[in-house]
N, C-alpha and C positions, 0 to 999 in steps of 0.2 A: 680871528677866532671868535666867534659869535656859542652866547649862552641859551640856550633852551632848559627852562625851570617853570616851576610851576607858579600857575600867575599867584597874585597877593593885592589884597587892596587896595596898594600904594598905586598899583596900576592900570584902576580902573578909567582915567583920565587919557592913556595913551589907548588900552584898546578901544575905546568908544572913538578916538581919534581913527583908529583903520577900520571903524564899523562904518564912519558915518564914507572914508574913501572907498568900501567895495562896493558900494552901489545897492542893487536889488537881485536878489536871491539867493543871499547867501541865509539862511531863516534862521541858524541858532546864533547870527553873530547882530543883533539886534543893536539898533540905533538907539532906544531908547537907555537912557544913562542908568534908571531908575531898574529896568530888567537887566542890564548887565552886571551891575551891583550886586541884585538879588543871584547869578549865576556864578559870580564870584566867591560868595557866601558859602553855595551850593556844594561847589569845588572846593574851599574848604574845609567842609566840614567832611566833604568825602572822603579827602585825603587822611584824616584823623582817627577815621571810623575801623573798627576789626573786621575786615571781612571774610567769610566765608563760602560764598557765592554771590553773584551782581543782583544791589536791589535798589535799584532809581539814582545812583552815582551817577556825579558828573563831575570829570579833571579836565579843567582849564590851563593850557600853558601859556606861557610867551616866548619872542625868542628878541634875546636883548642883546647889544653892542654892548658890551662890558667896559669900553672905552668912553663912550659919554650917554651910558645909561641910557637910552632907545631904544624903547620897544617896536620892531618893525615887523613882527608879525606875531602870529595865534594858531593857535587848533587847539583841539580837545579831543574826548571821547567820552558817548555816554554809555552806560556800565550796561543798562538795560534798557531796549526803548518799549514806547505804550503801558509804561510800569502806571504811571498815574491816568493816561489816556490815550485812546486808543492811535494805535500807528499806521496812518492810510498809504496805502497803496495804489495804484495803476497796474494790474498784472494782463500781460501780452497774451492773447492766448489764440491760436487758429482754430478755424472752423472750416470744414465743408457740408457742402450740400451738393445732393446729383440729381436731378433727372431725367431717371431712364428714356421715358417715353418722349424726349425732345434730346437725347443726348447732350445735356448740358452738366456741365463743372462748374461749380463756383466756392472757392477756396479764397477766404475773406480774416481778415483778424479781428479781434473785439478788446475793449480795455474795458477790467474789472474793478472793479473799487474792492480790494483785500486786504486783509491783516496779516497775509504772511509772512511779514517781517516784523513782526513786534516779538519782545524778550532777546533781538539781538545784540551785539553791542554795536556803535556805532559812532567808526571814526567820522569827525564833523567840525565844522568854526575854524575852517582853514580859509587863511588870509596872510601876505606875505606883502608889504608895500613895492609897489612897481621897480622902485628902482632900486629895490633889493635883491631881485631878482636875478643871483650872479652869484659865483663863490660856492657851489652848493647849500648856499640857506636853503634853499626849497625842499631837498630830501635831507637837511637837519631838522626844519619846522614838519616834515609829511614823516619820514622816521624813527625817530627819537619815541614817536609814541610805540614803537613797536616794542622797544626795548624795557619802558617800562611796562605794556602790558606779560612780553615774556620774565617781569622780575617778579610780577603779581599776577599771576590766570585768573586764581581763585576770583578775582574782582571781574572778571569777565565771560562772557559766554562765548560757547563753543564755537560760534560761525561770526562773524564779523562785515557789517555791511558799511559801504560808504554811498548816500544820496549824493551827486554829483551836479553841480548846480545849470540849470537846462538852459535854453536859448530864450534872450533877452538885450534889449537894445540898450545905450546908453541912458533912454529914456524908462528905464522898465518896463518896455512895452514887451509882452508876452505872446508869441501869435497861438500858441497850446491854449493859452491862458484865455485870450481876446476869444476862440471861436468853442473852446468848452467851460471852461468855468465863469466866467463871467458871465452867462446867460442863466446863471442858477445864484450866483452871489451877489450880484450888482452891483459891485464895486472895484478895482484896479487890483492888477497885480501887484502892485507893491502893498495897498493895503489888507488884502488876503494874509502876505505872507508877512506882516506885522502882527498881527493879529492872531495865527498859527504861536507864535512865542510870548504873546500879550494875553492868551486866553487861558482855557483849558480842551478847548478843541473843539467843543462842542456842535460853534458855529457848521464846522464840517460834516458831522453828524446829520444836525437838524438840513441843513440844501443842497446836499453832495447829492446826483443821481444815484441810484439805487440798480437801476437798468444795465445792461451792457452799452457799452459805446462802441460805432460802429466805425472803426477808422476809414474806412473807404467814403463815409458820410461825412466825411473834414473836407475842410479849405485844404488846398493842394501845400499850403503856408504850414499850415497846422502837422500834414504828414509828414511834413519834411524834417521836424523838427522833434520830431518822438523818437527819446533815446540816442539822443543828440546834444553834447557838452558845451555849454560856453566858453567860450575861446580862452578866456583869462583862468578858466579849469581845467584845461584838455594839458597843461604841463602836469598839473597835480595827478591828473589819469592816469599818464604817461607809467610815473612813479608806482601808482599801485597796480597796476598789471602788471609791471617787472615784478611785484614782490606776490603775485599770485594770484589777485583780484580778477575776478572774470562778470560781465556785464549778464543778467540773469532775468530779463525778459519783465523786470519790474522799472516803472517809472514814477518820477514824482506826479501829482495829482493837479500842483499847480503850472506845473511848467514843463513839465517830461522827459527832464534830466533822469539820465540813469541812473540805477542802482546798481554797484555793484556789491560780489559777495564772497568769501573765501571761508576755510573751516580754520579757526587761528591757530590750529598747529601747522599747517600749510605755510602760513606768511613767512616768506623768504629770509629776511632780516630777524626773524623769530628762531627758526630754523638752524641758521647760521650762525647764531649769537653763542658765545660763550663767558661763563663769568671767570674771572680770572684774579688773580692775587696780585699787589704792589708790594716788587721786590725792592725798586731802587725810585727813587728820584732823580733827574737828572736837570743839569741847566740846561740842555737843550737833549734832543731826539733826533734822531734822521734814519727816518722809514714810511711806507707810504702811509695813509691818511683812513684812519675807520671811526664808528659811530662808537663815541664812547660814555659811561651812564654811568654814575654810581649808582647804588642796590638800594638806594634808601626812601623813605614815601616823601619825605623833600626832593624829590627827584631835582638833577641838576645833568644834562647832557651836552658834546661839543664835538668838533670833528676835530680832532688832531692824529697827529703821529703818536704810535706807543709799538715797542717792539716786546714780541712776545715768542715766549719758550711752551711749545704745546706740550713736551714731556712733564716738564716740573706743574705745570699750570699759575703760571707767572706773567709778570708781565714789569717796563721799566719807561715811566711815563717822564714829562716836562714840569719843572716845577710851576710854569705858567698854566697847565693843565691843573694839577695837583689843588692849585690855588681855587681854579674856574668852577672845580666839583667839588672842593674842601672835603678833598680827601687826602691822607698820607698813608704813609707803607703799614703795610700789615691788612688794609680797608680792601675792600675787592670793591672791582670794576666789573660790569658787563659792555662787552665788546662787540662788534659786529661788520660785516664790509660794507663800505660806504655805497660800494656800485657791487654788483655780483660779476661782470665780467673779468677782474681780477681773481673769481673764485674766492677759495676759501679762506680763511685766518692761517697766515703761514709762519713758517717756524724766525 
């Protein structure tokens, strides 16, 4: 049973340790020690604050072996994005042209450099180490955030977007990256997107074309790869389309990983969540396996067994659970189904 709680400064030393193994593109999970500290800070102070509606918040978690203290993976969410600067986009967009007098068609796409995704929230800084990859940690470390945003809205905005991290070689080599931005930036794709989190943006401002981009005008490399997930992300994808996430014709700017996007009363595991009461403790449980969260802004989440009564609105959990969330009877849990093909929260 593996913990999901929110990170704390003790561990800033493990996540820079799965910064420096995810390689390049992941932009908010920064290698420098010196900005991950400062995003630690960030988080929180976030988590302290009264909120009323989302204003530049960022929650950092981890997800830890309670058995020998392991941090083996991360995510986050930020509350509001382009709050401090501005949030670029690649938006997809078709065009025709006809004509008449030579009976010709031409039905071509263009990428726009747009902000219409800024002021959303956005899940982000997911990283899971390889060989953790088993067990369901992966929709504990991609989920759990769900349950805490259905524990707190108010900290969040309505529509909820995930950048998905684009195509990229072991070497970082970027072919989006190699045949459009790099002829305006003049520098690597890894350093572009150090720099995106080292900066305040600007650099994108002042050399980003301004023009449309004409996809059909790309390396046959370049098209192939628009709106197209790297491979070590297409599990995480996987994950947020079940829970409602649908791909929305926006791309990242450096690499052209999609964006996706949902309205967060939609998200599935939101939806389907319920908060519930501890009737009993027990030394052990035996029933199937859901996402389970105490209600508190120390947020603490795990996947275990808990069986529950929908009439009463109760529930009768494991003392090794009880322990993992430091919770006892009387505390409410929010609950939820690990997979939806089990359906709903049953009696």
């Amino acid at each position: 049973m593996m913990l999901f709680r929110s990170a704390c400064n003790a561990d800033l030393d493990a996540i820079h340790h799965l910064a420096e193994e995810s390689g390049v593109g992941i932009t908010t999970l920064s290698k420098d020690k010196e900005i991950l500290a400062k995003r630690i800070l960030w988080s929180s102070d976030s988590f302290k604050k009264n909120i009323e509606k989302p204003n530049n918040e960022y929650y950092l978690f981890v997800l830890e072996n309670p058995k020998s203290k392991k941090i083996i993976g991360v995510s986050g969410i930020e509350s509001c994005t382009g709050h401090e600067a501005p949030f670029y986009s690649y938006k997809i967009s078709k065009r025709t042209r006809i004509c008449r007098s030579l009976n010709i068609r031409s039905d071509y796409e263009v990428l726009s450099l747009v902000n219409d995704n800024q002021g959303r929230s956005e899940i982000c800084t997911l990283f899971l180490e390889p060989k953790y990859r088993k067990n369901k940690n992966g929709l504990l470390l991609s989920k759990a955030r769900f349950l805490f945003i259905a524990q707190h809205p108010q900290r969040f905005a309505s529509t909820v977007i995930a950048e998905m991290r684009g195509i990229s070689d072991a070497n970082g080599i970027s072919p989006f990256w190699d045949n459009v931005g790099s002829h305006f930036f003049h520098m690597s794709f890894a350093d572009a997107d150090r720099l995106t989190l080292a900066t305040d943006k600007q650099f994108i401002a002042d050399l980003m074309p301004r023009n449309p981009i004409y996809i059909k005008l790309l390396s046959p490399e370049a098209q192939a790869v628009i709106g197209e997930s790297h491979p070590s992300t297409q599990a995480a994808m996987k994950i947020l389309l079940k829970e409602g996430f649908r791909y929305n014709k926006y791309v990242d700017i450096f690499d052209a990983g999609p964006t996706l996007e949902v309205p967060l009363s939609k998200i599935k595991t939101i939806e389907l969540s319920r908060v519930v009461t501890i009737k009993n403790i027990s030394d052990e449980v035996s029933s199937a396996n859901y996402l389970l969260a105490n209600t508190q802004l120390d947020f603490r989440a795990t996947v275990n067994s808990v069986l529950v009564n929908k009439e009463n609105n109760t529930c009768i959990i494991s003392k090794k659970t009880a322990n993992l969330l430091q919770v006892k009877c009387g505390n409410q849990l929010r609950i939820a189904p690990l997979q939806f093909d089990s359906g709903e929260i049953n009696d």
